[in-house]
C-alpha positions in Angstrom: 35.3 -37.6 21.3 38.8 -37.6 19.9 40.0 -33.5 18.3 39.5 -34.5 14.5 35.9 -36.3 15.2 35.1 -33.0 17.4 36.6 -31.1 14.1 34.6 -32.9 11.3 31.1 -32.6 13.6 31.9 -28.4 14.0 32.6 -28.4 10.1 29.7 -30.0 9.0 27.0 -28.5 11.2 24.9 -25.9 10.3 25.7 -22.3 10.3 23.6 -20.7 12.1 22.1 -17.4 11.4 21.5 -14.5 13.7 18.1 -13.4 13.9 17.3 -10.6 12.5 14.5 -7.6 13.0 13.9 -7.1 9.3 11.5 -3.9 7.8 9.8 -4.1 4.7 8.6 -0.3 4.0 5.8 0.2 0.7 4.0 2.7 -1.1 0.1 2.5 -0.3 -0.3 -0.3 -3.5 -1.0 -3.6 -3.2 1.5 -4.1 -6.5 4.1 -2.8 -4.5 3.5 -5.0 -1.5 3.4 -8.0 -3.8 7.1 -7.8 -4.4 7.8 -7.9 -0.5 6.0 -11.2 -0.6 8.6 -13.9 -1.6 11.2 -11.8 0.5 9.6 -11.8 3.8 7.7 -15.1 3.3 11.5 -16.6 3.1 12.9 -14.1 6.3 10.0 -15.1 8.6 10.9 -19.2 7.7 14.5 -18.4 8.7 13.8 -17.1 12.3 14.0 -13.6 11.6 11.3 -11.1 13.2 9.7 -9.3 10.0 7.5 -6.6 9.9 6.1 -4.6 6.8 5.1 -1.0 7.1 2.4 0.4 5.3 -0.5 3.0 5.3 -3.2 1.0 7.7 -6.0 0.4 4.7 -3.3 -2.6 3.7 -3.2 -4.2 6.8 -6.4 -6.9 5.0 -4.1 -7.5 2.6 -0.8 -7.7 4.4 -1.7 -9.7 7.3 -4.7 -11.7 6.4 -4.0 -12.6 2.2 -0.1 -13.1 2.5 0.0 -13.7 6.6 2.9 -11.1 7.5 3.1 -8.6 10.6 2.0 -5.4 9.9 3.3 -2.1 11.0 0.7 0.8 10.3 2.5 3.5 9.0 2.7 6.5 6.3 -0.3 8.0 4.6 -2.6 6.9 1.8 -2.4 9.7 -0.6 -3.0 7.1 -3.2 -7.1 7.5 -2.4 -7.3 11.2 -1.9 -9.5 12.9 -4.4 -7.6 15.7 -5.1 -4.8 13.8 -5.5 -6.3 12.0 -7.9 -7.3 14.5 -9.7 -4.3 16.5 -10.3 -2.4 13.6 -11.0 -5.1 13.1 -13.8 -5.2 16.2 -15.4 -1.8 16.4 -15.8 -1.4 13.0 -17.5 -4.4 14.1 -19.8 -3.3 17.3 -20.8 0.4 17.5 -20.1 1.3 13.6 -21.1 3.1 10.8 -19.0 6.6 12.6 -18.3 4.7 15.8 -16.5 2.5 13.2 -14.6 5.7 11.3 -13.9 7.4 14.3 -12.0 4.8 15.2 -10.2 4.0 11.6 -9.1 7.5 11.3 -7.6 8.1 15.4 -6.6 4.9 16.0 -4.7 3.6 12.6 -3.6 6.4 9.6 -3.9 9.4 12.1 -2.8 7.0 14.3 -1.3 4.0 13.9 0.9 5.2 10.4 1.7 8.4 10.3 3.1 8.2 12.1 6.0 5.0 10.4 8.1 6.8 7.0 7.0 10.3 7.9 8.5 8.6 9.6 11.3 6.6 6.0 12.3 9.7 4.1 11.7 12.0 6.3 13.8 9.2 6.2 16.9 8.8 2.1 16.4 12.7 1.9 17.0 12.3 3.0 20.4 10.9 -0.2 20.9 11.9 -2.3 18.1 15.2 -1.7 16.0 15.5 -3.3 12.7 18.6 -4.3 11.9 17.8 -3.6 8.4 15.3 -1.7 6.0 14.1 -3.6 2.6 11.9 -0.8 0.7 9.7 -0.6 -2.2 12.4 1.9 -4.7 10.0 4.2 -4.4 9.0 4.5 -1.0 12.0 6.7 0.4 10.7 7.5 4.2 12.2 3.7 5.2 15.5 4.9 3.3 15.2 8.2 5.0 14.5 6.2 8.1 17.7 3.9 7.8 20.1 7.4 7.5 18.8 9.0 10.8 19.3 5.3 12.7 22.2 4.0 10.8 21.2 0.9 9.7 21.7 -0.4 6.1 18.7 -0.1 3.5 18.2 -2.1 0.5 15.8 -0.7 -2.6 13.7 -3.4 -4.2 13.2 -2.7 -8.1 9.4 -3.0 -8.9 9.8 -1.4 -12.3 10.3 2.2 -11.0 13.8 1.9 -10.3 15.0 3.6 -13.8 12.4 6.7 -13.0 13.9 7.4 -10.3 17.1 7.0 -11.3 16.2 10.1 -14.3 14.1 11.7 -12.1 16.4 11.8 -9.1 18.4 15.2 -9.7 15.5 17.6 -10.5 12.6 16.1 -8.8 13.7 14.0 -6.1 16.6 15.1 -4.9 15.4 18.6 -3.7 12.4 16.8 -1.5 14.4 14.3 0.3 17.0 17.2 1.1 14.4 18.6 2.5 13.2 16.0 4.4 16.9 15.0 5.5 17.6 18.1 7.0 14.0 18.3 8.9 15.4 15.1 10.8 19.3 16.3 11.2 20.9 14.8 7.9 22.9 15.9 5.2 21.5 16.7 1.7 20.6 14.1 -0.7 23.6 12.8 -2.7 23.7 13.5 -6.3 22.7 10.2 -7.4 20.5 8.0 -5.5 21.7 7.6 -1.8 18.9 4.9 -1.6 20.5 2.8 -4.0 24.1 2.9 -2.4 23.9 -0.3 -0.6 21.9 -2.0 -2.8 19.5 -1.9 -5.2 17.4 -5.4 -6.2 16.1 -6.2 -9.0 14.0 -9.3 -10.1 14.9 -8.8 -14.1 18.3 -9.1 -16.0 20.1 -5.9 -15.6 20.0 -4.7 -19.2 16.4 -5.4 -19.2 15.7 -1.9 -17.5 18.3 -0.7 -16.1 21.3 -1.0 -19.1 23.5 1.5 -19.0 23.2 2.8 -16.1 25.4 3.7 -13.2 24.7 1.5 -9.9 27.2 -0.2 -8.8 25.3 -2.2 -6.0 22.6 -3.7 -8.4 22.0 -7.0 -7.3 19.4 -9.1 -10.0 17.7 -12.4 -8.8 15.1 -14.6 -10.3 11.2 -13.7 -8.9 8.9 -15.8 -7.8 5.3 -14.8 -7.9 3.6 -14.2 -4.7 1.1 -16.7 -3.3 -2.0 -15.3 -1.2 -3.5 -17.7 1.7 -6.1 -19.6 0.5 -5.9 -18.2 -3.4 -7.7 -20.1 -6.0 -8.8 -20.2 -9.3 -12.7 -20.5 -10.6 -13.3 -24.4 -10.9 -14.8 -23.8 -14.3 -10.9 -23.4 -15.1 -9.9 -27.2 -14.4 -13.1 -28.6 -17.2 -11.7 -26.8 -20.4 -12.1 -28.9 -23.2 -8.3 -29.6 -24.0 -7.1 -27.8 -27.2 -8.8 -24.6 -26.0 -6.8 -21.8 -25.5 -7.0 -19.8 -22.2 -6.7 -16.2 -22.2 -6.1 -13.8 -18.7 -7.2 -10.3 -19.3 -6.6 -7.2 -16.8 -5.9 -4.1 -18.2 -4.4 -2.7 -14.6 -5.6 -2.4 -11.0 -5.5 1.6 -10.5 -6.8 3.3 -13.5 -10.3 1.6 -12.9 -11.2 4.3 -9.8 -8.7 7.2 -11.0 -11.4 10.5 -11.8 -10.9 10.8 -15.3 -9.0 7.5 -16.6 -11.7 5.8 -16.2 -13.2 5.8 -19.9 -9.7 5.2 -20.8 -9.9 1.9 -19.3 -13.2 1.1 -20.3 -12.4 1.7 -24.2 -9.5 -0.7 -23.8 -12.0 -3.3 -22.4 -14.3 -3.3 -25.0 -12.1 -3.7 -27.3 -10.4 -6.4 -26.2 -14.1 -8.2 -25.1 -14.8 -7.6 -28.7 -12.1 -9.3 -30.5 -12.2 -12.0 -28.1 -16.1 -12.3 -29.0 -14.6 -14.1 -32.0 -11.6 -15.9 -31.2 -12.5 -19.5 -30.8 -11.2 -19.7 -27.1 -12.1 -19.5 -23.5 -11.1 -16.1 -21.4 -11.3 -14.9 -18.1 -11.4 -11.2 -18.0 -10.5 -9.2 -14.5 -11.9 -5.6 -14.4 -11.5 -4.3 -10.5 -14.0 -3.9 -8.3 -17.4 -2.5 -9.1 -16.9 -2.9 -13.0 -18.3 -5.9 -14.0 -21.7 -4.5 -14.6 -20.4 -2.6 -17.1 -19.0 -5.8 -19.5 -22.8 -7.8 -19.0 -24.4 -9.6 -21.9 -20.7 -11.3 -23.2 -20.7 -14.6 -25.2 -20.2 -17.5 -22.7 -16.7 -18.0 -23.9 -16.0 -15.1 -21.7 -16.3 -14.9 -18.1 -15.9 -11.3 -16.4 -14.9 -10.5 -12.8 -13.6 -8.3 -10.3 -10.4 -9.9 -9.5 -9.1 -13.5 -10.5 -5.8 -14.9 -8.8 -3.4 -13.8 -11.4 -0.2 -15.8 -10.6 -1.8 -18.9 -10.9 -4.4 -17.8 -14.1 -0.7 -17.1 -16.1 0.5 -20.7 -15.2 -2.6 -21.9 -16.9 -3.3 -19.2 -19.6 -1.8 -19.4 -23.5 -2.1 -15.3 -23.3 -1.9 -13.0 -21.0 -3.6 -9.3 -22.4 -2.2 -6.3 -20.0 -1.5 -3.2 -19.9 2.8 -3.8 -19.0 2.4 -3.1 -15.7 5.8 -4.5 -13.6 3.9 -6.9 -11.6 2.3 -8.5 -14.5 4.7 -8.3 -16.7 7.4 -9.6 -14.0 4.9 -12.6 -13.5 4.1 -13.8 -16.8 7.6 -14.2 -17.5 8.2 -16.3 -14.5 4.9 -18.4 -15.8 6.2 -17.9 -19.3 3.0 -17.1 -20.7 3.2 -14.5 -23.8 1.9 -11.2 -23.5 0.1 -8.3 -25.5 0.1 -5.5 -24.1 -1.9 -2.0 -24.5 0.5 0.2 -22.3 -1.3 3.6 -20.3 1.1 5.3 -18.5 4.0 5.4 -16.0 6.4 2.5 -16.9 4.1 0.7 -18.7 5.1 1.8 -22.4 9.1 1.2 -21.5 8.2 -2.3 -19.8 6.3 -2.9 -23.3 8.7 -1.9 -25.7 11.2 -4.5 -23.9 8.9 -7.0 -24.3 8.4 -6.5 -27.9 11.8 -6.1 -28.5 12.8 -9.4 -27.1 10.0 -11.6 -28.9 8.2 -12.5 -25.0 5.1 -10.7 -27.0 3.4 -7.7 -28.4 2.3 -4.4 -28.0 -0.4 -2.5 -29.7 -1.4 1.2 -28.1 -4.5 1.2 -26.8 -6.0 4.7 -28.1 -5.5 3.8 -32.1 -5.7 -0.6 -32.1 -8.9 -1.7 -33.6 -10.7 -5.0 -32.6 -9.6 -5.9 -35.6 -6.1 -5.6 -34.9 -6.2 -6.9 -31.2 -7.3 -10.3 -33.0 -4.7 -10.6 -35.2 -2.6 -10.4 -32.6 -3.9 -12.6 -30.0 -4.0 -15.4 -33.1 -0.2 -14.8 -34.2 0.6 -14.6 -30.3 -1.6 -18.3 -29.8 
């Protein structure tokens, strides 16, 4: 082979990429595993060994619905009953910015961290990742990445701006905490976990606007696909010119002591004014509810759980309650949206989308059914 053949051949050949031992790292949610999805789904097809590390009541949902490696690790304060409760008082009687710091002071920044960093740091004995992808609010695999010196990178599911606010009175005095129990430094002023990069699936004004990162990174999301995932036939015989409507009002506040009726007020009502819309609706409640919503008109079917990415490809509305996840894909499956925001980040991420015409927002203590239709028909 003569020099410039042996030239052009090196040139146009594939580059090849070094393998990889890549960490994923979430809070004990299945919406903040969802956002791992598309990222490791895509590692694990380029070669790379992946691994996501979670509290062990995931591992059904991490290994067997999306089919990636799990690494049992942290604690699931997310089901304890006190926890629970505490965190529910204090969003009933104090309001969402008190429930907000203690979220992210005692449990997120707090409890958390440290059994997480501590599983990671023993699992590198064995197995070193070469880098750490976590959930933003999941700090023990950032914690984890400053004791071993490997770079981290903070994936944005909605809670990236909270932290951000709630970083220098709430945050920052846990994880310096935590830093020093395993031989580091304090916390930097602003986030340290967002210093090599911070991802987000949403145009940078959208959330984030004027604030200070200089290693936000934005891409475009796709939704995530669980194995074997489909929707109720019933679904593929609509009588064209019907309109579709996905309903579910949030995964979480269903079992939460106290929010409960909350929940349930907002799913009457929207059962109620979709008793008269001339349209078909498929209504997801979480588990163990659907006894409550019997006797509805057969225009409305009621479930447990109902494969949402692929119900928003195929609805004309989706009703939620502006949760990230949903929110995030029913813009990607550019359905419209009305949504009856609760708490957390759900009122921001439904003021954005009202303000930039993707749909509507009515608050689910004072809407009427009344008002719940009218918007559903302006939104069809």
């Amino acid at each position: 082979m003569s020099s410039t053949a042996a030239a052009v051949t090196e040139q146009e050949a594939p580059q090849r990429v070094p393998k990889l031992n890549i960490l994923f790292t979430s809070q004990p949610f299945v919406t903040h595993v969802r956002p791992h999805e598309r990222w490791a789904k895509l590692c694990i097809a380029q070669g790379h060994d992946v691994r996501l590390a979670a509290p062990a009541p995931l591992a059904a949902t991490i290994r067997g619905a999306y089919r990636i490696p799990h690494l049992p690790a942290g604690v699931d304060w997310s089901t304890d009953r006190r926890v629970q409760e505490a965190l529910t008082r204090t969003l009933i009687q104090a309001g969402n910015d008190a429930f907000l710091r203690m979220l992210f002071r005692d449990y997120m920044a707090g409890m958390s961290v440290l059994p997480m960093a501590k599983a990671i740091l023993e699992t590198a004995r064995a197995w070193m990742p070469d880098v750490i992808i976590h959930d933003c609010s999941e700090l023990g695999g950032y914690v984890a990445g400053q004791v071993l010196g490997v770079p981290t990178i903070s994936s944005d599911n909605g809670l990236a701006r909270i932290i951000y606010e709630l970083h220098a009175n709430c945050i920052r005095p846990m994880l310096t905490e935590h830093r020093r129990a395993l031989g580091l430094g304090a916390e930097p002023e602003t986030p340290g976990s967002y210093a090599h990069m911070l991802a987000t699936p949403a145009p940078r004004d959208f959330l984030l606007g004027g604030l200070s990162i200089p290693a936000l990174r934005c891409y475009r999301h796709e939704n995530p696909i669980r194995f074997g995932e489909r929707l109720p036939g019933w679904i593929d015989e609509l009588p064209a010119g019907t309109p579709f409507i996905y309903v579910m009002l949030g995964s979480t506040g269903h079992c939460a002591p106290g929010l409960a009726p909350l929940f349930e007020h907002a799913n009457r009502i929207v059962l109620d004014a979709l008793a008269c819309l001339p349209c078909t609706a498929l209504v997801s409640v979480g588990k163990g509810n659907v006894g409550k919503y019997e006797s509805q008109p057969s225009h409305i079917q009621v479930v447990e759980y109902a494969a949402q990415p692929l119900a928003l490809q195929r609805a004309k509305l989706f009703i939620g309650h502006g949760g990230f996840g949903g929110l995030r894909e029913s813009v990607h499956a550019g359905t419209p949206m009305l949504l009856l925001p609760q708490f957390a980040d759900q009122r921001p991420n439904a003021e954005q989308v009202a303000a930039r015409g993707l749909g509507l927002m009515l608050d689910p203590t004072t809407a009427t059914e009344g008002d719940l239709r009218n918007a559903c028909e302006e939104l069809l």
